[in-house]
N, C-alpha and C positions, 0 to 999 in steps of 0.2 A: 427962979427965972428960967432956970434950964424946963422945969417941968413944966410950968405954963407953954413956952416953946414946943415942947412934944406933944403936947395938946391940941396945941392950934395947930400942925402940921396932921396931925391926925387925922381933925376936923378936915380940912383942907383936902387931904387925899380922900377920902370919901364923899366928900361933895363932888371932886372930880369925876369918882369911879362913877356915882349916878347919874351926871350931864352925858356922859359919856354911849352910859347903856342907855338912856334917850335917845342920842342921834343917832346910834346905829337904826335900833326900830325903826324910826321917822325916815331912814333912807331906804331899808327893806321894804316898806310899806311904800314908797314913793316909787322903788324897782319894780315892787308888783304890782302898781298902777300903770306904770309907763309898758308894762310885758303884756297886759293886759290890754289893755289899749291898742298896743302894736300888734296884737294876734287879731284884736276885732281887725283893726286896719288891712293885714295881710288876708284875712278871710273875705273882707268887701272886695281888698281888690284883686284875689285868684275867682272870686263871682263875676267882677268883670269882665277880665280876661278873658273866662270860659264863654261868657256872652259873646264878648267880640274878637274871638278868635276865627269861627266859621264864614261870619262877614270879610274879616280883614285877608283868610287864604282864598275866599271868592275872590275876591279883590285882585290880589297877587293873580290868581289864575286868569283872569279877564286883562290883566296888561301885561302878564307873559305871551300870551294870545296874540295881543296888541302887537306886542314889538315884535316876536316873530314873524306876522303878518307885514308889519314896515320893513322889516329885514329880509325880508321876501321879494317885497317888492323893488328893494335900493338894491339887491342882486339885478331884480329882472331890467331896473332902467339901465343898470350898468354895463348889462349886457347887449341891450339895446344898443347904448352908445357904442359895445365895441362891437356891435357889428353892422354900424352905421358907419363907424369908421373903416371898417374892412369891406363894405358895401361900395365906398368911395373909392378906395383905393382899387379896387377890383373893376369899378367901372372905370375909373382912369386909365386901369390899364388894356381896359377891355376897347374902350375909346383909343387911344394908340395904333394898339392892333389893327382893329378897324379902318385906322387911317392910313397907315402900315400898307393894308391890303390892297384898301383904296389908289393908294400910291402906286404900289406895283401892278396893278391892273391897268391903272392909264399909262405907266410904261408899256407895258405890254402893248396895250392899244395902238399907242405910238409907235410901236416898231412894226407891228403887224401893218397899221397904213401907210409906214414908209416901206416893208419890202414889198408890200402890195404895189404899190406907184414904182417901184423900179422894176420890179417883174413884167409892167403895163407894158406891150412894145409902144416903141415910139409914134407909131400911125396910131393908136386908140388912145393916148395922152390926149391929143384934140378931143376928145369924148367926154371925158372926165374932170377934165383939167380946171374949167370954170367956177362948178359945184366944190371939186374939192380946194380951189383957190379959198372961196368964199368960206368953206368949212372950217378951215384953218385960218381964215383971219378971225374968226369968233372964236378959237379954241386961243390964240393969244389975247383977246379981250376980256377972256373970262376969269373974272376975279374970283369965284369961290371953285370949289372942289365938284361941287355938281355940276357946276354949270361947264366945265371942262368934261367930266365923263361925259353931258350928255352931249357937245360938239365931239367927241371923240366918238361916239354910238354912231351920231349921224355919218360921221366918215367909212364908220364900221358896212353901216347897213349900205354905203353907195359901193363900197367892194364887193359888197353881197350881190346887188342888183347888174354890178357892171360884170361879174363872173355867169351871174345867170344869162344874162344876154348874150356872152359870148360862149357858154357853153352850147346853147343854141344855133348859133349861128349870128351871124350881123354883118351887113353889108354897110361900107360910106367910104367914100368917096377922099380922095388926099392927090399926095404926091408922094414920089419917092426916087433917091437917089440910083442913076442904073450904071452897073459898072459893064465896062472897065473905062467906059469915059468919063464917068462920073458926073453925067447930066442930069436934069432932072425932070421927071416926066410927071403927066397927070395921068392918072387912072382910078381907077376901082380900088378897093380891100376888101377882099371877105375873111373875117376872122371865126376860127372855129374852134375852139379851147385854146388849147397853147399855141395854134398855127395858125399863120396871117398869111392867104394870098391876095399877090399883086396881080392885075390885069392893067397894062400900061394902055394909052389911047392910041401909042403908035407902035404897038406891038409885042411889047416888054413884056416877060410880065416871070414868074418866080416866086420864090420864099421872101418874108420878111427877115432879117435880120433881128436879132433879140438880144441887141446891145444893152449895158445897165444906162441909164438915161440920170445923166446930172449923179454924176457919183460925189460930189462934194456934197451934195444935198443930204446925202445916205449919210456922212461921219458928222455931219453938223447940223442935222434935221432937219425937217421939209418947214417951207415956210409960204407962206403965200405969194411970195412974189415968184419963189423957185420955181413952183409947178408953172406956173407959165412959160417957161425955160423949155422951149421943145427941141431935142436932138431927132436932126433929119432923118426919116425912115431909108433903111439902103436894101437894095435889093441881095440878098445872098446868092450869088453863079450856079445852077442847076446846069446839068444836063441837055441836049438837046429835045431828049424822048422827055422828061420832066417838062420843060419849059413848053413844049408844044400839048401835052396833057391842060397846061393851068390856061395858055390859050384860049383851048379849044372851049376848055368848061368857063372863060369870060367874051367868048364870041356873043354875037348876036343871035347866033343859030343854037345855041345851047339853051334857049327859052323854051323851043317848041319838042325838047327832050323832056324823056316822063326823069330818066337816071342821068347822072354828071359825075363822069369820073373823076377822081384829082390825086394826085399823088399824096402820102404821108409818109413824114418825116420822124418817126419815134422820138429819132435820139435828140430831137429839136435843134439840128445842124452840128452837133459832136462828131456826128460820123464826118460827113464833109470835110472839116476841120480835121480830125484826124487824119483820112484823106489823102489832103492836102500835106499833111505836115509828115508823112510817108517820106524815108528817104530812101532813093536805091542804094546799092553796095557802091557806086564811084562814089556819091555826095557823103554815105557812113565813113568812106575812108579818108575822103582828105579831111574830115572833121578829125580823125585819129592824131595828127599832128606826126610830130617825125620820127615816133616809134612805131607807127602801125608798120616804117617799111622795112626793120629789121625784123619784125612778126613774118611778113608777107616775106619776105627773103630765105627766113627758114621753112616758111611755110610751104613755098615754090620748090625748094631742095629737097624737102622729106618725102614731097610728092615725087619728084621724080625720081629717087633714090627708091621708095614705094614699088612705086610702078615697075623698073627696070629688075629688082631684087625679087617681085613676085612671078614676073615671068619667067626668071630663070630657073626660081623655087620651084613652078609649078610645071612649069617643060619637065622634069625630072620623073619619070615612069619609074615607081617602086614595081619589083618583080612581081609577078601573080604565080609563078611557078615556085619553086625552093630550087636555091641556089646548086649547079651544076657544069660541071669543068666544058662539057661537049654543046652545051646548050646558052645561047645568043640569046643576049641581054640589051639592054638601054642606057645611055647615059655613061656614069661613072658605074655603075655595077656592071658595064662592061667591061670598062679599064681595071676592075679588081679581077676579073673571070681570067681576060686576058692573063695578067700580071701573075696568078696564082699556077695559071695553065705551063705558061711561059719558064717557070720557077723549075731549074735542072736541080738545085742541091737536097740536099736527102733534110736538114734540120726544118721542121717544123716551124719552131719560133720563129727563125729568120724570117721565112714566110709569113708569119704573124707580124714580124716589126715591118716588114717588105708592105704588108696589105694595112696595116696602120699609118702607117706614112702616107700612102695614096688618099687614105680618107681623112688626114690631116689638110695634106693639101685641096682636098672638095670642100674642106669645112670653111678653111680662108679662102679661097675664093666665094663661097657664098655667103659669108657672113662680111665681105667688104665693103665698108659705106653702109653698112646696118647700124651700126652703133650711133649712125649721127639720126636717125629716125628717132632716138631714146634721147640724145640732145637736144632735140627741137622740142620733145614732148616733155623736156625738164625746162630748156630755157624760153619758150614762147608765153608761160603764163608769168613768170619772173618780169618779160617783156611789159606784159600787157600790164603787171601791177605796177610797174616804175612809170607806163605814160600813166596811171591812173592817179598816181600820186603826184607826177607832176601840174598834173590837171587842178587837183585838187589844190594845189599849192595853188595854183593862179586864179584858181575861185578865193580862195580867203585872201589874196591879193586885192583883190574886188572888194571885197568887203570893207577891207582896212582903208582900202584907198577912196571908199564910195563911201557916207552915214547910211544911206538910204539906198540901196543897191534895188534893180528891179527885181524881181522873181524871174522874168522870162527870163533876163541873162545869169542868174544863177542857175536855174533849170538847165539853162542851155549849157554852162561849163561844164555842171556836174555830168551831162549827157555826153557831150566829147571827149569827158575824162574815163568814160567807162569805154567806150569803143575797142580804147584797144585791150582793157580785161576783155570784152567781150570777145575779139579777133583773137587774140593770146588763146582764148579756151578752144574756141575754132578750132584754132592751128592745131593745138595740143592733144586735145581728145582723139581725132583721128589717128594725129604720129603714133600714140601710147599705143590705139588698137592695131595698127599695123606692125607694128614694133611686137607687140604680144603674139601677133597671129603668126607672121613671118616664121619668128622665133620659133616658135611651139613648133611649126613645119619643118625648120631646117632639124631641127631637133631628132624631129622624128627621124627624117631622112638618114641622118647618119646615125642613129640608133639600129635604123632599119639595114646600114651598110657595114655595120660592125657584125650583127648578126650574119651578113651576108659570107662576110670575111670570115668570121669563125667557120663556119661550115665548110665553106673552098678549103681552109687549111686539115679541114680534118678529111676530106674528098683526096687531096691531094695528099695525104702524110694514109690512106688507105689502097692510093694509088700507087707511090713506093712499096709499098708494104708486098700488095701484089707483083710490081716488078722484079724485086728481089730473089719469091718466090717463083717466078717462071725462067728468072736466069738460073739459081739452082737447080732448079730441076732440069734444064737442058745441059748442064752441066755433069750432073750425073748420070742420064744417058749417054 
């Protein structure tokens, strides 16, 4: 049984071994059909490939082409837009500007036809006055920007036409107020650039007056009712020789002349006005208030302290000779000639203190009441600053006490407060120079009367010398 068994196992595993080496074969030969197969397949399809490889990088190249060119163009609209939008913004603000300008130039305009109209004198406002009423009632009607600049031109060009006609000349006809009654007369005007004369019907006749006409108009703009607003023409006070020159060239008899003289006024009545507004030395003073007259009080003393100290200064004849015991002098260098001559004792010095003493006392005597010359010239401008400060104090009085204070009367304070700086330096300047001059003179003089002295003392101490000498020797004969 056992070897039946090994038998059939036997059988068994050899059958195994040759199904075995069967299927391997059968899958080699199956791998080398599928290897096969797949090499033909990879061979058709690197043929393809190779076919459609130069197609397909055409291809590629034609829509790299493509998009680069769209990517070109989505740059160029981009840029377009942004500088469509910087196009916009630029004209906006270029537009602004423009309006800006536009703006400033019709102020302009505006102001240039309101100084025009108040520079007008009052007699050639009748001239104007209608046109430019009517000009400025359209320049308030106008609703847009143009239509204002061009009612604004047309006002322009009627200053133009109204300056040309008067640069020429132009004659019409008015009235005008005549002072100093203040009536009012008919006459003539002949206007000639800046100057307007009058020729009155009953003889008057003068300058125009070149008041500002409607100054409310000027801070609050001309409007068309304003210019209708006429301030009376006044005649400005001329001279008699002026007033009969403007006569003569509005007579009757001034036609059949070839020339017409007429006075002119440059400063277009400034000077006049100035003039007029001239004060003499009484009207400067009592405007000084009540320091000018401690000013005027030293001012009156150093003068005649001045005065009386320079005649005695200058009476005084310095010698023209050199000093000598026998020989007649002047003045006080005679009382030293004297005094040194006069002199019995033998010492020297004494004589020296003797002749210094004398030119002590010439010195005070002429330097008495000089030293207030140097106090007026220290205390008159002290003067004139304390009224100037007080002045000053009662302008900003003014001020405090007024919101709205006029200019003429501040002008006017500040003008009365300087008066007496102004008198103080007056006073002052002269005292210092007389006070210097005086001085430096007496100076000299006793300069000149010590040298004087010196000399007598040594005349006199050579004089001993020799006395001494002719008493011994008579002695020893």
């Amino acid at each position: 049984m056992k070897k039946f068994s090994f038998i059939f196992a036997f059988l068994l595993s050899s059958l195994s071994t040759d199904m075995v080496a069967q299927s391997i074969n059968s899958v080699r030969n199956e791998a080398k059909a599928d290897l096969n197969e797949a090499i033909l397949e990879l061979a058709e399809l690197r043929n393809s490939i190779e076919e459609d490889k130069i197609p397909i990088a055409r291809r590629v190249t034609e829509l790299e082409a493509k998009a680069r060119k769209l990517r070109n163009q989505l740059e160029h609209h981009l840029r377009l837009r942004d500088n469509r939008e910087t196009s916009l913004l630029e004209l906006e603000k270029e537009v602004k500007e423009s309006e800006n300008e536009l703006d400033y130039s019709l102020n302009l305009l505006n102001d240039y036809i309101t100084s025009w109209h108040q520079g007008t004198p009052p007699a050639e406002e009748t001239l104007w006055s209608q046109k430019l009423s009517s000009i400025l009632l359209s320049l308030k009607k106008s609703d847009t920007r143009r239509d204002s600049l061009g009612s604004a031109f047309d006002a322009l060009y009627l200053s133009i036409d109204a300056i040309r006609e008067t640069a020429g000349g132009i004659s019409f006809s008015g009235n005008a107020i005549v002072p100093p009654d203040g009536t009012r007369e008919t006459g003539k005007f002949w206007s000639i650039g800046p100057i307007v004369f009058f020729g009155g019907d009953e003889g008057s006749s003068g300058f125009l007056e070149r008041g500002s006409s409607n100054k409310q108009s000027y801070s609050q703009g001309l409007s068309s009712s304003s210019v209708q607003k006429f301030q009376p023409a006044r005649i400005r006070p001329a001279s008699p020789s002026t007033s009969t020159l403007i006569t003569n060239a509005f007579g009757p008899e001034s036609s059949d002349l070839e020339t017409i003289t007429l006075p002119l006024d440059p400063t277009l009545g400034k000077a006049s006005v100035m003039e007029e507004g001239e004060l003499n030395v009484l009207e400067e003073l009592q405007k000084g208030g009540i320091w000018i007259y401690p000013i005027l009080f030293f001012a009156g003393l150093s003068l005649i302290i001045a005065i009386i100290k320079a005649i005695q200064i200058i009476k005084i004849q310095l010698p023209k000779s050199a000093a000598a015991l026998d020989t007649e002098f002047k003045g006080p260098f005679e009382l030293l000639r004297k005094t040194a001559k006069g002199y019995l004792g033998k010492s020297p010095e004494i004589l020296e203190e003797i002749l210094y003493e004398a030119i002590i006392d010439v010195q005070v005597k002429l330097e008495k009441a000089l030293p207030l010359i140097a106090v007026t010239a220290a205390t008159a401008p002290l003067l004139g600053l304390l009224g100037t400060v007080t002045g000053m104090i009662d302008v900003f009085r003014q001020i405090t006490n007024f919101a709205n204070p006029e200019n003429s009367e501040l002008a006017r304070g500040i003008s009365e407060a300087l008066v007496t700086t102004k008198f103080g330096l007056v006073t002052a300047i002269p005292a210092l120079i007389a006070h210097a001059l005086l001085t430096r003179r007496l100076q000299g003089i006793i300069s000149k009367m010590e040298g004087f002295s010196a000399r007598l003392v040594r005349l006199k101490q050579q004089d001993n010398s020799n006395n001494l000498k002719d008493s011994s020797n008579e002695s020893d004969s």
